[in-house]
C-alpha positions as CSV (number, residue, x, y, z in Angstrom):
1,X,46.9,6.6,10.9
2,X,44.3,8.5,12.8
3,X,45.9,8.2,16.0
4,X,49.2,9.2,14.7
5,X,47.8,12.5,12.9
6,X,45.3,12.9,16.2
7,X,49.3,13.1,18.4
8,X,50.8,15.2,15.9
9,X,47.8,18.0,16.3
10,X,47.7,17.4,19.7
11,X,51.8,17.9,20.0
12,X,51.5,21.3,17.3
13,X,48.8,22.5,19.8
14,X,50.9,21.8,23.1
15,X,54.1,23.2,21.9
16,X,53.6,26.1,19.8
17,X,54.6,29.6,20.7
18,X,51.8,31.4,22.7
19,X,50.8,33.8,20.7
20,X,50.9,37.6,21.6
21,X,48.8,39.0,24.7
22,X,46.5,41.9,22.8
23,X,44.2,44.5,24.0
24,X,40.4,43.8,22.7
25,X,40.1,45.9,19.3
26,X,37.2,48.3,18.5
27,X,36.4,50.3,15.4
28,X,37.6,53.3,16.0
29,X,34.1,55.6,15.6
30,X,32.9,53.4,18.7
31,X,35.7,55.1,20.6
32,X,35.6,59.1,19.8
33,X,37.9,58.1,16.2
34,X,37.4,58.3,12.7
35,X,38.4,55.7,10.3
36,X,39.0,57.8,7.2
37,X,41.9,60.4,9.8
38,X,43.4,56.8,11.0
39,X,43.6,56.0,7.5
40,X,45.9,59.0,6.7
41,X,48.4,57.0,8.8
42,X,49.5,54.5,6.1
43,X,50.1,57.1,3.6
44,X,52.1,59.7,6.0
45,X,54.4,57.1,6.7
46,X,54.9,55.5,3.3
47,X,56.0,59.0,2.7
48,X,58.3,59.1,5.0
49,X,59.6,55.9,4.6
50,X,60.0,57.0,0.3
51,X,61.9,60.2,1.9
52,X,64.4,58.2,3.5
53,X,63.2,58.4,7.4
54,X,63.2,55.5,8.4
55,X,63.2,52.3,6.9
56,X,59.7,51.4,8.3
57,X,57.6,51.8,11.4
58,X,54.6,50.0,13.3
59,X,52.0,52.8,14.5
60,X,49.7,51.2,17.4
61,X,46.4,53.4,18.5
62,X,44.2,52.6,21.5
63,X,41.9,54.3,23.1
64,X,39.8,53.1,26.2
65,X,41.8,50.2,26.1
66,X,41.1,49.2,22.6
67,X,43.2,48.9,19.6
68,X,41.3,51.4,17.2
69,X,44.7,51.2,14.7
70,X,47.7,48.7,14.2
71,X,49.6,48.5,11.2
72,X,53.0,47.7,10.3
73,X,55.2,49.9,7.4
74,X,58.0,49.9,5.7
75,X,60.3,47.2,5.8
76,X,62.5,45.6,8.5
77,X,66.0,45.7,7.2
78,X,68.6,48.5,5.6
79,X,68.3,47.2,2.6
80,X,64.5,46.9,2.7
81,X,64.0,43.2,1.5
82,X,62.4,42.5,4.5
83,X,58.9,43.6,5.3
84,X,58.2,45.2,8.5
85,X,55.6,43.0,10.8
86,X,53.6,44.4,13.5
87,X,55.4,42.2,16.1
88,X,59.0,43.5,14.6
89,X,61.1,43.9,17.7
90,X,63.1,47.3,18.5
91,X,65.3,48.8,20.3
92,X,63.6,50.8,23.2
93,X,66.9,52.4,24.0
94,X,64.8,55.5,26.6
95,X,61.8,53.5,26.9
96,X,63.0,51.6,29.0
97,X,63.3,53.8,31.8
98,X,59.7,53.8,32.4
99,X,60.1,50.4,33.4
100,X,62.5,50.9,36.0
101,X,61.0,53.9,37.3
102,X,57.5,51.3,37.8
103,X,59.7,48.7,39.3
104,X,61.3,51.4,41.6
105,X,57.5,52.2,42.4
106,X,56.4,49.3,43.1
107,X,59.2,48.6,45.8
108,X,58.4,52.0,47.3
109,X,54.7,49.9,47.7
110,X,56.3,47.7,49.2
111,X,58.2,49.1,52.1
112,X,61.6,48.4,50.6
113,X,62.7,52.3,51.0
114,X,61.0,55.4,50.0
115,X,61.7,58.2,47.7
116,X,63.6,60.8,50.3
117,X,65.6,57.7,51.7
118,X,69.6,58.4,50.3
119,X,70.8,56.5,47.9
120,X,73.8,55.9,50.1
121,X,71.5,53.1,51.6
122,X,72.1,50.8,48.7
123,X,75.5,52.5,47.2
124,X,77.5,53.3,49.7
125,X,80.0,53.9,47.1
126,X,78.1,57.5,46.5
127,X,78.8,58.4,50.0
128,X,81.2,61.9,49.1
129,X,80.5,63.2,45.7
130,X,81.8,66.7,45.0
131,X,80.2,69.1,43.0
132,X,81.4,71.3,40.1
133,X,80.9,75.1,40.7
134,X,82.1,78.0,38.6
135,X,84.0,81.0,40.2
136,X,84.5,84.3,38.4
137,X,86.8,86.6,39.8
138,X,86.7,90.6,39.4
139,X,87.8,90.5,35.8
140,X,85.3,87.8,34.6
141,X,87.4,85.5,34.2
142,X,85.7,81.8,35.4
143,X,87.4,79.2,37.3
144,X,86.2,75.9,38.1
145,X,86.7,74.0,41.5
146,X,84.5,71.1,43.5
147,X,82.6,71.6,46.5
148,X,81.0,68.8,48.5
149,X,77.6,67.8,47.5
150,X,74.9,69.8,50.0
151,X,73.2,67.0,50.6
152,X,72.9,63.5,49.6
153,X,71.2,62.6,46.5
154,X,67.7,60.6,47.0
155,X,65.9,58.1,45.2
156,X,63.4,61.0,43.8
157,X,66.4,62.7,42.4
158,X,67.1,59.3,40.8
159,X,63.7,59.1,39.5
160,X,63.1,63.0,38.6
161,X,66.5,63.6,36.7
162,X,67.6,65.7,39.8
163,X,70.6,63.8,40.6
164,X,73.5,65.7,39.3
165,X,74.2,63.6,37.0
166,X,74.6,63.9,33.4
167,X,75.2,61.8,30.2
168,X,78.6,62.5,28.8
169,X,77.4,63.7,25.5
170,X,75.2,66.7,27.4
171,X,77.5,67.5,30.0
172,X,77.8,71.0,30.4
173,X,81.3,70.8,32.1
174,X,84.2,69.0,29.6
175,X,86.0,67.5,32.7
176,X,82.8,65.7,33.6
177,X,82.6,64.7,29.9
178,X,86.7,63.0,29.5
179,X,85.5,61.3,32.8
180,X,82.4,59.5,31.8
181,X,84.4,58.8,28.7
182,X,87.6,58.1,29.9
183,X,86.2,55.8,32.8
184,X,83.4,54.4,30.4
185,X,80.5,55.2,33.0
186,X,77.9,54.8,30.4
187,X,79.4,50.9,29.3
188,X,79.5,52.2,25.7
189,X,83.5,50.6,25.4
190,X,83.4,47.9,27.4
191,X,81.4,44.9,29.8
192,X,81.6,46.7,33.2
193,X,79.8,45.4,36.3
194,X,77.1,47.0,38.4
195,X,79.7,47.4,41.6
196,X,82.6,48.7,38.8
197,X,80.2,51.3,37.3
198,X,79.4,52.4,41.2
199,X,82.7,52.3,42.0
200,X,84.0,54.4,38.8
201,X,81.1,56.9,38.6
202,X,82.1,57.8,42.3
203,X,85.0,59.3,41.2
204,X,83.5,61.8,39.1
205,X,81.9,65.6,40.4
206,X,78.5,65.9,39.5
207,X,77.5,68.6,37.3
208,X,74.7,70.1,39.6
209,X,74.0,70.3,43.0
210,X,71.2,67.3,44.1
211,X,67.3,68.6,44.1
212,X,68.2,71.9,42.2
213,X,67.9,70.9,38.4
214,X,66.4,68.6,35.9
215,X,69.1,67.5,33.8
216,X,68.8,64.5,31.9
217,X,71.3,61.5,32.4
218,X,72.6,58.2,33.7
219,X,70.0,58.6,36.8
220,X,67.9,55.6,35.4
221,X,71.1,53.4,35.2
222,X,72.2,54.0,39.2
223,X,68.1,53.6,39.8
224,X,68.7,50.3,38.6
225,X,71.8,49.3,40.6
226,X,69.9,50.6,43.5
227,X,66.9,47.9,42.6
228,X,69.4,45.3,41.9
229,X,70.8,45.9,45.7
230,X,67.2,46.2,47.2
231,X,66.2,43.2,45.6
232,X,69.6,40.8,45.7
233,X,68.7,40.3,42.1
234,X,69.9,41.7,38.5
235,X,67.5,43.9,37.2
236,X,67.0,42.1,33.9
237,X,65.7,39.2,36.3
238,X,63.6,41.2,38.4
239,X,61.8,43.7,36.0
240,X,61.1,40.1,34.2
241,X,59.7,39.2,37.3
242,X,57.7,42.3,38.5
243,X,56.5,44.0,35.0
244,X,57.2,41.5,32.0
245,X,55.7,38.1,33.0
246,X,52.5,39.5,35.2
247,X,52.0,42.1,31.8
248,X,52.4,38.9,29.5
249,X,55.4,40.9,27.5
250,X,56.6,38.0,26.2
251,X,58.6,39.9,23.7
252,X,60.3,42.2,26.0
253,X,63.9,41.7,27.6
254,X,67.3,42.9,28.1
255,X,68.3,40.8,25.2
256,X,67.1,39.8,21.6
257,X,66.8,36.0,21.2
258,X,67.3,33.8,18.5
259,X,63.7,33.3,17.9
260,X,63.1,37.5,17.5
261,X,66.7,37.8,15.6
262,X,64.7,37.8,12.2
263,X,62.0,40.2,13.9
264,X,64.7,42.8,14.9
265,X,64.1,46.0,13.6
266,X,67.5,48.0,11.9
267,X,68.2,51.3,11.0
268,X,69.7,52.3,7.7
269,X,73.8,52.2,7.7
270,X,73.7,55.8,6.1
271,X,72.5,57.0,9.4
272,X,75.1,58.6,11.8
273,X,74.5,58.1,15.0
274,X,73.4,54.2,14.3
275,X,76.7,52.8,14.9
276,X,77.6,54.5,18.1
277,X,73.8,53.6,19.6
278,X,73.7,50.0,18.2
279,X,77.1,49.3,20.2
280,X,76.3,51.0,23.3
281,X,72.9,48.8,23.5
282,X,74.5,45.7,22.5
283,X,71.2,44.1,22.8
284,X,72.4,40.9,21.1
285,X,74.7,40.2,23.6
286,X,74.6,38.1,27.4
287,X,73.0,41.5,29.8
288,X,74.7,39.0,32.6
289,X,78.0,40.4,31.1
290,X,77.6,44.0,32.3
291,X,75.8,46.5,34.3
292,X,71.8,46.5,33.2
293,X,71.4,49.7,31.6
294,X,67.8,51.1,33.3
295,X,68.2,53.8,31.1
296,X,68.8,51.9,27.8
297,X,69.2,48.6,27.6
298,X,65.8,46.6,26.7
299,X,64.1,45.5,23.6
300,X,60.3,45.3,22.9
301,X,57.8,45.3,20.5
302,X,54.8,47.8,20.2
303,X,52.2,45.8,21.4
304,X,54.4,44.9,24.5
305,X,54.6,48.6,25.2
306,X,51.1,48.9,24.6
307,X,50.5,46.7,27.4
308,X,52.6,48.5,30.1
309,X,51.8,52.0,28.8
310,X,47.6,51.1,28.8
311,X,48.5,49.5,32.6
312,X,49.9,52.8,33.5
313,X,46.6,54.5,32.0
314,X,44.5,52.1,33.9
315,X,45.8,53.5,37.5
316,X,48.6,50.7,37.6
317,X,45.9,47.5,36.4
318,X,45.7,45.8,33.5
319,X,43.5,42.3,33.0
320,X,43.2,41.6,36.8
321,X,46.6,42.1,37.4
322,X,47.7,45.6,39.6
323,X,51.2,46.4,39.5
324,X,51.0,49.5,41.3
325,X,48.0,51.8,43.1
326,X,45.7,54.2,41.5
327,X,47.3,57.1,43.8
328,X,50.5,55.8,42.9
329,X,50.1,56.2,39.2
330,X,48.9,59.8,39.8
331,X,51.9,60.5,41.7
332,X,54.2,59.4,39.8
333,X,52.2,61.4,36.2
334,X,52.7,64.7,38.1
335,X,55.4,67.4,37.4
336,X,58.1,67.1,39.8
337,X,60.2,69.7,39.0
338,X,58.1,73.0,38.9
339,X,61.0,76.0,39.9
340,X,63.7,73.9,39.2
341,X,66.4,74.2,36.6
342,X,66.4,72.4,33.4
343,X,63.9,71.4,31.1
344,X,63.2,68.2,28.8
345,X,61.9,70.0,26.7
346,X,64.8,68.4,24.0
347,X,62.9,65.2,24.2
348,X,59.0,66.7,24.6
349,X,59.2,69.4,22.9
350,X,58.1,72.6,25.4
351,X,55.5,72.9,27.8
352,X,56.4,69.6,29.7
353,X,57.8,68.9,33.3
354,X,58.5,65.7,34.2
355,X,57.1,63.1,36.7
356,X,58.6,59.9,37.7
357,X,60.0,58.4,34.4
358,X,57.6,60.4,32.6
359,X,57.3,63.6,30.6
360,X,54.0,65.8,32.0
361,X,52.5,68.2,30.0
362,X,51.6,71.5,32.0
363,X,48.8,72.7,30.1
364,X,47.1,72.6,27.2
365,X,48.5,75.0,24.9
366,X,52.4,75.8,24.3
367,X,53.4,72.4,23.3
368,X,54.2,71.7,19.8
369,X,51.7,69.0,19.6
370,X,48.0,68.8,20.6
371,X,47.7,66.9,23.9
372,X,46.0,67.2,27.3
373,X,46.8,68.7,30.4
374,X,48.8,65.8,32.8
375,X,49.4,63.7,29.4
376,X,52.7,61.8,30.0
377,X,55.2,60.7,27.3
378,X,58.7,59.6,26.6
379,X,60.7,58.1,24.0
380,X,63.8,56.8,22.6
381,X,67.3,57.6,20.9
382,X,66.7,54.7,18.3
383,X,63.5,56.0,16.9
384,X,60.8,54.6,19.4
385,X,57.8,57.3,21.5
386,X,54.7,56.6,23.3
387,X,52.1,58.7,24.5
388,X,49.8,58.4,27.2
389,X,46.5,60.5,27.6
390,X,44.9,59.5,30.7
391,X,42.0,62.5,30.0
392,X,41.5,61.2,26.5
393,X,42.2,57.7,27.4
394,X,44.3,57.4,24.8
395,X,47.7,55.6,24.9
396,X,49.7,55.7,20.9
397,X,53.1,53.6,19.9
398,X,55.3,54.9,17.8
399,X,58.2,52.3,16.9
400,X,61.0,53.0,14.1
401,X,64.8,52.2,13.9
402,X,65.7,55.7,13.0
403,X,67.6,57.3,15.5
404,X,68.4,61.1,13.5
405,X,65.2,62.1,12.5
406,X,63.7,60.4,15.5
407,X,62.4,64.3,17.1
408,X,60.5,64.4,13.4
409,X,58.8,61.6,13.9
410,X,57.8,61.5,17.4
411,X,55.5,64.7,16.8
412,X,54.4,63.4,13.4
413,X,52.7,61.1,14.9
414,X,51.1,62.4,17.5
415,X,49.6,64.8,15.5
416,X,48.4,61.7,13.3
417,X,46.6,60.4,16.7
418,X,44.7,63.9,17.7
419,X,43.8,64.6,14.2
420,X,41.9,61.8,14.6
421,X,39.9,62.3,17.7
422,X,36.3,63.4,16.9
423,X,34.5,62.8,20.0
């Protein structure tokens, strides 16, 4: 009987689930915080969740690469009969782009191209894009017609949101819009493969001329056909390979599995723009099946973002393992687009430029939010923001299913965070 209780631990031990990577936690006075402002947390978002703003949320806090606050809110589910766990999976819908744009770093590391190579290197397909431009003649009257592109569009334009390209909801052109729609660029109607969506999205005049204006888009998503060419592999696959595995994201993919069905975070049914974002993501279904969406396609859970956001805060390391360089990292958290056009100021409020895959903030004051100078953030259409705060050391998770009110509670809670700082 001993023997056959001694297997049965010893098979339990051997075969259970690993259980989630963490940072080290810390109370928070040890690092600059003060329990009783963290403590504020819980209530704020009780209050929101009473309110009707999201069904629940998980609010993660580190700082100097310690968890100082973790807790889970809410509940899971529409209906809210499930509670929400702290390793609820959601949705990262815009988050994920941060992970291409490190991937795409990381091959610029290593020789594979560089950021003023064209993209016409890898997509050929891209080789004669036109550009819209708007004529008006001696009455005012405005005419539109297509002019070649001036030049080609480069992987930094991919990178920066300097492309020319647009999503078809925030095109500023309607014939640009039926296209994307008409063609499904943006795989919100149907499975369309990497070398269709290249082929298709050719066929369309960008909105902008390349290098002249921010304007945010499907960039991220040609970024990651580009990588999937570099590489000869699909991007799910390699950012698996490059950023999820070495991180220890073992929760983090371009598709929800049957183990983290039951930990899937949902927004509620009342909310508008739900259905229309659920679909496009599709994260239930086989990525294999279409083009990887780099701009939208992965899942994760906030402790799993912890760990690539505190890496990034680290200069590119996190527990002995470097992903990119120190210079790198600071390369990629400055504002690329000072004098240019456009703002993203839609998704970080104003006073931000934007980096490589990352919103910068410009200065100190102006911003709707405290911050620092050089702190980087994004955040996505299904609720989801992060912050990073390499002068602080500070890195905060935000993670809801609540697409609508999603610019409400991105700056909730980062207020929450610096009214919390004491030191």
């Amino acid at each position: 009987m001993r023997l056959l209780l001694s297997a049965a631990l010893l098979a339990t031990a051997t075969f259970a689930p690993p259980a989630p990577a963490q940072l080290p936690t810390s109370s928070p006075e040890s690092q600059g915080m003060a329990s009783d402002r963290l403590a504020r947390i819980a209530p704020v978002m009780k209050q929101e969740i009473d309110k009707g703003t999201m069904p629940g949320a998980v609010t993660l806090i580190a700082r100097n690469g310690r968890i100082v606050h973790f807790e889970a809110h809410g509940f899971l589910d529409n209906g809210k009969t499930r509670p929400m766990t702290k390793d609820a999976v959601f949705r990262a819908f815009s988050m994920t782009k941060p992970f291409v744009s490190v991937a795409a770093m990381m091959m610029v590391e290593q020789g594979k191209f560089q950021l003023r190579d064209p993209v016409t290197n890898f997509l050929p397909e891209l080789k004669d894009l036109k550009v819209i431009v708007e004529k008006r003649d001696a009455a005012g009257n405005v005419t539109r017609d297509t002019e070649p592109a001036a030049r080609p569009i480069t992987v930094q334009d991919l990178l920066r949101h300097t492309s020319g390209f647009t999503y078809a909801g925030s095109s500023p052109y309607p014939e640009i819009r039926d296209a994307y729609n008409k063609l499904d660029i943006e795989g919100r109607e149907s499975d369309i493969s990497p070398d269709e969506f290249m082929k298709r999205l050719a066929t369309v005049p960008l909105a902008y001329q390349p290098g002249t204006r921010w304007e945010y888009g499907i960039s991220t998503d040609v970024l990651g056909v580009l990588l999937e060419r570099a590489a000869g592999k699909p991007l799910h696959v390699l950012l698996d390979e490059m950023i999820f595995k070495p991180l220890k994201m073992k929760d983090t993919s371009f598709q929800v599995t049957p183990e983290q069905m039951p930990r899937l975070a949902d927004a509620y049914d009342a909310d508008p723009q739900k259905v229309s974002l659920w679909k496009w993501v599709r994260v239930e279904a086989d990525p294999a099946k279409r083009y990887r969406l780099g701009g939208a396609g992965t899942v994760t859970t906030a402790a799993d973002y912890l760990r690539f956001a505190q890496m990034v805060l680290n200069g590119g390391e996190l527990d002995g393992v470097r992903l990119l360089s120190k210079k790198t990292v600071e390369y990629m958290l400055s504002d690329h687009i000072p004098g240019l056009a456009g703002t993203p100021a839609p998704t970080t409020g104003p006073g931000y430029g934007f980096g490589l895959g990352f919103g910068i903030r410009r200065q100190d004051g102006f911003a709707i939010a405290p911050g620092s100078t050089g702190d980087a953030m994004w955040a996505g259409a299904g609720g989801t923001s992060f912050t990073i705060d390499p002068k602080e050391k500070i890195v905060g998770v935000f993670m809801a299913a609540a697409p609508t009110p999603r610019l409400h509670t991105r700056n909730l809670f980062k207020n929450l965070i610096y009214g919390a700082v004491v030191k």
